[in-house]
C-alpha positions as CSV (number, residue, x, y, z in Angstrom):
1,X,-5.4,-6.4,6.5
2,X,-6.8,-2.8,7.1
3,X,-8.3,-1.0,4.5
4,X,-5.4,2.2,4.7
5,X,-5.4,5.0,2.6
6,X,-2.5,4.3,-0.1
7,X,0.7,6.3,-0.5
8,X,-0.7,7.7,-3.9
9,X,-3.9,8.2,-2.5
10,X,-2.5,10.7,0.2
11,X,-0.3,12.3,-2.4
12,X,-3.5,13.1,-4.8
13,X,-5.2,14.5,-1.7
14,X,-2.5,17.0,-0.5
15,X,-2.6,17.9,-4.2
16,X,-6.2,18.5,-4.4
17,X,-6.7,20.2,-1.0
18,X,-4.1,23.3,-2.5
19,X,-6.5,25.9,-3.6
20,X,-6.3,27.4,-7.5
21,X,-5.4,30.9,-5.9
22,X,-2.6,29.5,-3.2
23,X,1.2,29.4,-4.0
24,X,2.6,25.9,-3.7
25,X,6.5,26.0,-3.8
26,X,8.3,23.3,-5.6
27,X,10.2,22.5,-2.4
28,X,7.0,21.6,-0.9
29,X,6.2,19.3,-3.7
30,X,8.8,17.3,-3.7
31,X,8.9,17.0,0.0
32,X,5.1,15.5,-0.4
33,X,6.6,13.3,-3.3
34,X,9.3,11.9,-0.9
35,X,7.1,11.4,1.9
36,X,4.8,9.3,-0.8
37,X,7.6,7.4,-2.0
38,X,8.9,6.6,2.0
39,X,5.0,5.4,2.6
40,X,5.0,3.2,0.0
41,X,7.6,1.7,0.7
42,X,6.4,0.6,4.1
43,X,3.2,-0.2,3.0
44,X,4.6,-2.8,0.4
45,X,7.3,-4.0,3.3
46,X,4.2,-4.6,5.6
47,X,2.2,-5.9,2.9
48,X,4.9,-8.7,2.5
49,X,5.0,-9.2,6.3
50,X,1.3,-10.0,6.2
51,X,1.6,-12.7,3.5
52,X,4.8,-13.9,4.7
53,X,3.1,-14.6,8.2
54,X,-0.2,-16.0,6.5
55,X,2.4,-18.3,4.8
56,X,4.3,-19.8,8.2
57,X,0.8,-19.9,9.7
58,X,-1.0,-22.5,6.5
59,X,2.0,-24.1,6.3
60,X,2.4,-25.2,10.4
61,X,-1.3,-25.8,10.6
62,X,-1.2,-28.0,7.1
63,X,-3.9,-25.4,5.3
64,X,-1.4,-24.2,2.7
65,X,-3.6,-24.8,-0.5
66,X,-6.0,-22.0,1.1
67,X,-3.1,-19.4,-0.5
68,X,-2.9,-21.4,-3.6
69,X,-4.6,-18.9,-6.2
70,X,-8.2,-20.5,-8.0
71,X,-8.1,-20.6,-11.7
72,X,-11.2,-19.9,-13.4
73,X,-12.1,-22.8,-14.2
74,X,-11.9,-24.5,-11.5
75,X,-14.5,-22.7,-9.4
């Protein structure tokens, strides 16, 4: 998977890049918060897509203990 800038990420940047001295309307806010919440929601739908397909591709080539999580303690 790609290393992508996150939703919140993108949000926190429009916020800092708005200068002390420059008028930012509410309206413009909650557009930014909208567009956040739309990205995040595809990037957790493709997130699911990804594992889904690493799923179907252990399980028809028999490696499906490789997604298994590792405890600890057995390292």
């Amino acid at each position: 998977m790609s290393n992508k800038q996150s939703s919140i990420e993108w949000l926190q940047d429009k916020l800092n890049n708005v200068k002390p001295t420059q008028f930012c309307s509410i309206e413009t806010i909650k557009k930014w918060v909208e567009q956040t919440k739309e990205m995040h929601k595809q990037q957790e739908y493709e997130t699911k897509a990804f594992w889904f397909g690493r799923g179907i591709l252990a399980h028809t080539k028999n490696r499906i203990n490789e997604l298994k999580p590792i405890r600890n303690n057995e390292q």
